[in-house]
C-alpha positions in Angstrom: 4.0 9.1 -19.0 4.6 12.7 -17.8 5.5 13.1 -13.7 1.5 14.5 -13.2 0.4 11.0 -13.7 2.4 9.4 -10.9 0.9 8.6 -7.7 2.4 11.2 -5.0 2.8 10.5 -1.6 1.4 13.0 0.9 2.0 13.4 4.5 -1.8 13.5 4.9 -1.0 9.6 4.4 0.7 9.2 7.3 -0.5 6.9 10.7 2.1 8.0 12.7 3.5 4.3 12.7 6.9 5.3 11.4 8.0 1.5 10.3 4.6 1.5 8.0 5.0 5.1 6.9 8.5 4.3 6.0 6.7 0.9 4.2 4.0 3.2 2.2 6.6 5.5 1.3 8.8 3.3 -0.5 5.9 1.9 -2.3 4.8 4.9 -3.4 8.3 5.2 -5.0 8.4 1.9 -6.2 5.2 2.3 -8.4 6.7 5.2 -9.8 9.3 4.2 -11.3 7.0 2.3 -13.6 6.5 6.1 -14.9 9.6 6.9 -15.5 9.8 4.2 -18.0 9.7 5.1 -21.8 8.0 3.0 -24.5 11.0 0.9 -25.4 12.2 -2.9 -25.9 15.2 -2.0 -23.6 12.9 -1.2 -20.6 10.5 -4.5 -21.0 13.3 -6.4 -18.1 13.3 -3.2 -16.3 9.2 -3.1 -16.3 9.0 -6.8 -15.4 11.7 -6.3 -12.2 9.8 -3.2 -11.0 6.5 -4.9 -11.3 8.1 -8.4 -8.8 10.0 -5.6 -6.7 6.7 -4.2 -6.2 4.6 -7.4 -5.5 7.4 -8.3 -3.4 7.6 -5.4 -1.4 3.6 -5.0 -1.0 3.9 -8.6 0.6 6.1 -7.8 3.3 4.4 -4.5 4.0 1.0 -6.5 4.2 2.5 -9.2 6.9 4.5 -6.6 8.9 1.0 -4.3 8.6 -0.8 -7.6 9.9 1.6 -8.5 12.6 1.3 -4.7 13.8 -2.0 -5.2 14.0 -1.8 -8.3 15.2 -0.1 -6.8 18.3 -2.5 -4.2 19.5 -5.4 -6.7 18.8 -6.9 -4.4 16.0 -10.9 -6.0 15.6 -11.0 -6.7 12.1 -7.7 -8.0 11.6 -9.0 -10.7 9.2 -11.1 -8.8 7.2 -8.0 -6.3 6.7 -6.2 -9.6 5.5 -8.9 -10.5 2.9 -8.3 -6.6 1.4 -4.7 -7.1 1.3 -5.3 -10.4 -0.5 -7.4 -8.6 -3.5 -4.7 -6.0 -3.5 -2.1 -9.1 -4.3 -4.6 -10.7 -6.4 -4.8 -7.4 -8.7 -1.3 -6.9 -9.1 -0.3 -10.6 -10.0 -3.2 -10.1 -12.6 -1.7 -7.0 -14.2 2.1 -8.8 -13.7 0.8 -11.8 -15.4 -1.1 -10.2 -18.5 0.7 -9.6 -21.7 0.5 -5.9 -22.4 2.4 -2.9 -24.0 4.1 -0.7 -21.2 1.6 1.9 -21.4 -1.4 -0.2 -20.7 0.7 -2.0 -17.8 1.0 1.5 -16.5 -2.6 2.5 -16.6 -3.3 -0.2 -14.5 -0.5 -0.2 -12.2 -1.7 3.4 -11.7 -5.3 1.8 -10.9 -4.0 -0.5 -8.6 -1.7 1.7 -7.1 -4.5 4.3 -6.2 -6.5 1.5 -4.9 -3.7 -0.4 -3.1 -2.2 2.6 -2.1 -4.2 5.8 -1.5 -8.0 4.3 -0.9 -6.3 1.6 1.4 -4.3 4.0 3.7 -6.8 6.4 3.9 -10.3 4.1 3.9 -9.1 0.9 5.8 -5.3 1.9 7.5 -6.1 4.6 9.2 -8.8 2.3 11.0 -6.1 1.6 12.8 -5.7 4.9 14.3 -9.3 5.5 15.0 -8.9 1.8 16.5 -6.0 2.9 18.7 -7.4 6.5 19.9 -10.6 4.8 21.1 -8.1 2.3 23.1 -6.3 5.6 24.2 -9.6 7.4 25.7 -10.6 3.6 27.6 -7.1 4.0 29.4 -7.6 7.4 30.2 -11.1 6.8 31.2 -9.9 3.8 33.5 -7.6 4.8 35.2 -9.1 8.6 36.1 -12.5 6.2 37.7 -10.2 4.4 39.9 
């Protein structure tokens, strides 16, 4: 697949969070390397260790993305969980399903955009919204006192 079809990371998908900007980064990265495969035997091993270095990767970005959260009490903590458990779902369904490269990649891009553009910029930067509204309380406390 040419370069235009990989997913591009943007600094519009930043939170400011450095260690899960770092974290989306090297995602984005990670799921493009699928596109730099050709359409060859040789790269079927390379194709299956992207895909688990991927899925791995995702799951320790989820729990450190949870325990962050975690942290500053985010509200809907738990329903954030139950996204990132789809996200896994998705992408052990497209690891586990016998496929020529191509098709693998049409639906890694899929879940890729999903997992990684819609999710930082519909549901993670909730966080921020979550953590300016905590910003203005303070503010708003301790100018009343």
């Amino acid at each position: 697949m040419s370069s235009n079809q990989k997913v591009h990371w943007d600094d519009r998908y930043k939170l400011g969070i450095d260690a899960i900007d770092t974290q989306h980064e090297k995602l984005f990265e990670l799921v493009n390397r699928l596109f730099d495969l050709e359409d060859s035997n040789s790269d079927k091993e390379e194709l299956r260790k992207i895909l688990y270095e991927f899925s791995d990767y995702m799951k320790v970005h989820f729990r450190d993305e949870e325990e962050y959260m975690a942290s500053i009490d985010f509200p809907t903590l738990e329903e954030h969980k139950k996204l990132h458990q789809e996200i896994i779902e998705s992408i052990a369904q497209v690891i586990s399903t016998p496929a020529k490269l191509n098709i693998i990649k049409s639906k890694m891009r899929i879940v890729s955009k999903r997992a990684l553009i819609d999710h930082i910029m519909h549901e993670d930067t909730k966080m921020n919204i979550f953590l300016a509204e905590k910003e203005d309380e303070n503010i708003f406390d301790i100018s009343d006192i």
